[in-house]
SETIPA-320405 format. One line per field, with one value per residue (C-alpha): residue number from 0; residue in one letter; x, y, z. Coordinates in Angstrom, 3 decimals. Example, Ala and Ser with C-alpha at 12.3 -4.5 7.8 and 13.67 -1.06 7.14 Angstrom:
<zanus>
i: 0 1 .
aa: a s .
X: 12.300 13.670 .
Y: -4.500 -1.060 .
Z: 7.800 7.140 .
</zanus>
This chain:
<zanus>
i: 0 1 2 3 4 5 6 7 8 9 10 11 12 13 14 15 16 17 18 19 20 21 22 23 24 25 26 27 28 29 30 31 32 33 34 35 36 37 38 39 40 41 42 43 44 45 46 47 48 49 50 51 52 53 54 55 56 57 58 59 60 61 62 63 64 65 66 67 68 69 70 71 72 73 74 75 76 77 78 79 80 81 82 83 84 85 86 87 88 89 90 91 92 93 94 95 96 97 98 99 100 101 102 103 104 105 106 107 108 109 110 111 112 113 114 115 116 117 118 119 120 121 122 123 124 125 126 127 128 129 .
aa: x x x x x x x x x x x x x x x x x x x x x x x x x x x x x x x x x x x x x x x x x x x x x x x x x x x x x x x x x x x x x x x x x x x x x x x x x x x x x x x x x x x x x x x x x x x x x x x x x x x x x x x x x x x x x x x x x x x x x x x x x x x x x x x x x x .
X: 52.478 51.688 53.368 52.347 54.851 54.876 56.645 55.732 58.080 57.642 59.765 63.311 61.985 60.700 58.353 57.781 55.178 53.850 50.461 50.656 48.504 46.358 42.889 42.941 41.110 43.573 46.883 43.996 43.680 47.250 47.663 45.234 46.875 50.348 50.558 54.262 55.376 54.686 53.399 55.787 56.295 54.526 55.427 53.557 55.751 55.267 57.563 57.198 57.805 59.700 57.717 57.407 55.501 55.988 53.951 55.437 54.849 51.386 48.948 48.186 50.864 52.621 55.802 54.745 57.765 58.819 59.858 58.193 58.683 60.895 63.347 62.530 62.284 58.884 57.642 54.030 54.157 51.412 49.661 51.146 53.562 56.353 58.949 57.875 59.691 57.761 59.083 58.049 59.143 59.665 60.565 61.429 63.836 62.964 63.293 62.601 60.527 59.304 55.218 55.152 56.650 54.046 50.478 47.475 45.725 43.695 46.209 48.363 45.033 44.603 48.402 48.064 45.329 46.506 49.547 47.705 46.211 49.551 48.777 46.932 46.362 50.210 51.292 49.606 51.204 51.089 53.677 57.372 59.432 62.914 .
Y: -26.492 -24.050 -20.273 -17.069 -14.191 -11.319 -7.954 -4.758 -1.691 1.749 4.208 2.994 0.510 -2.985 -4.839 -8.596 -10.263 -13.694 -15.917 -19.195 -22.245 -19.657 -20.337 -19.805 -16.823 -14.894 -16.347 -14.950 -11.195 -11.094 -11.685 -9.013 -6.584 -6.885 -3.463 -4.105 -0.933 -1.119 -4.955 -6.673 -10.628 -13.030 -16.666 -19.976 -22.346 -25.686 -27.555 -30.996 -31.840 -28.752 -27.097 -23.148 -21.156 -17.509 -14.807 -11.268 -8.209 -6.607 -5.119 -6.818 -9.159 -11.787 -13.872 -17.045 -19.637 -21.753 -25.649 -29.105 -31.464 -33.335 -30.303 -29.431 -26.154 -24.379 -21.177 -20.718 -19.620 -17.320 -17.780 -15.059 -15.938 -13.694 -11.866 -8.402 -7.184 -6.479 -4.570 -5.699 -4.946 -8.436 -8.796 -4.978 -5.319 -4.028 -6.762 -6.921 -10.353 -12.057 -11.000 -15.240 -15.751 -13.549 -14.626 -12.881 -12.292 -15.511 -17.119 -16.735 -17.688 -20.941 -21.953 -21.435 -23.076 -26.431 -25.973 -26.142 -29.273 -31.075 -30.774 -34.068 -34.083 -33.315 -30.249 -28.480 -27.875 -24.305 -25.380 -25.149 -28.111 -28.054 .
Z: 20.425 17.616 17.689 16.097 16.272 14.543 13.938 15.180 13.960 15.157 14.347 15.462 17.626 16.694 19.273 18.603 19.806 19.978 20.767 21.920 20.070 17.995 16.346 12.105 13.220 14.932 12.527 9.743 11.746 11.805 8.008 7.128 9.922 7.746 6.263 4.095 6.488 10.167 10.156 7.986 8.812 10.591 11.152 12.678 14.101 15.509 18.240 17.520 14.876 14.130 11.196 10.713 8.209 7.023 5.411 4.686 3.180 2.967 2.282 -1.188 -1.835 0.475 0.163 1.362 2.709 5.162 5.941 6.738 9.597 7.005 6.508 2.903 1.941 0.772 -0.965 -2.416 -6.048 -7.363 -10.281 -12.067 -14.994 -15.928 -14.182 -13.527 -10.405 -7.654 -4.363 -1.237 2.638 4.500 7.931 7.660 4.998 1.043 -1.637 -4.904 -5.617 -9.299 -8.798 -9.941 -6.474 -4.142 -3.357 -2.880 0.606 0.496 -0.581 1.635 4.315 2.389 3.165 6.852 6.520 5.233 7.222 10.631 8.764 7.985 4.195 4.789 0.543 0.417 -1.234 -4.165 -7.285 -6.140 -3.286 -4.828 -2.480 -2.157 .
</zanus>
């Protein structure tokens, strides 16, 4: 079974939510809702094999990670070179992130995207694999 889940902070309060087996669609919705402020982290997970995928921050830049059925580690790089700083609110918390290491929007759509598929071509170059 896939997961979405998502953040919702108001205020004081934070509300977490979550959608059972979503369409690319709704995960897609939820990408463009995250606002780097209110809306700050979303994840899709699936149970067996355990496999997750998260995109954070918002509005124009995402920090794209997560890890594969076989354990490794993953982050989608951007195509920017260099190391300007950029700061970006992630699962409510402020970091400061290499703009090389953040995606844009449909970007970060196009890794969902070949997550739900299994990344049947394997991964990209784009895909750092630890």
């Amino acid at each position: 079974m896939i997961t979405l889940a998502g953040d919702d902070r108001g205020g004081s309060k934070t509300r977490d939510w979550e959608v059972e087996n979503p369409d690319l669609e709704r995960i897609t919705r939820s990408i463009a809702d995250l606002d780097g402020h209110r809306l700050t982290e979303i994840s899709v997970t699936e149970d067996d094999p355990f496999r997750y995928l998260s995109i954070a921050g918002g509005p124009d830049l995402y920090l794209v990670t997560g890890e594969s059925a076989n354990g490794e580690i993953l982050h989608l790089k951007g195509p920017e070179d260099g190391s300007e700083e950029v700061r970006l609110i992630c699962g409510g918390q402020m970091g400061v992130f290499e703009r090389s290491a953040l995606v844009i929007q449909d970007q970060a759509i196009g890794a969902v995207s070949e997550f739900l598929k299994r990344f049947p071509d394997g991964f990209r170059d784009a895909w750092s694999v630890e």
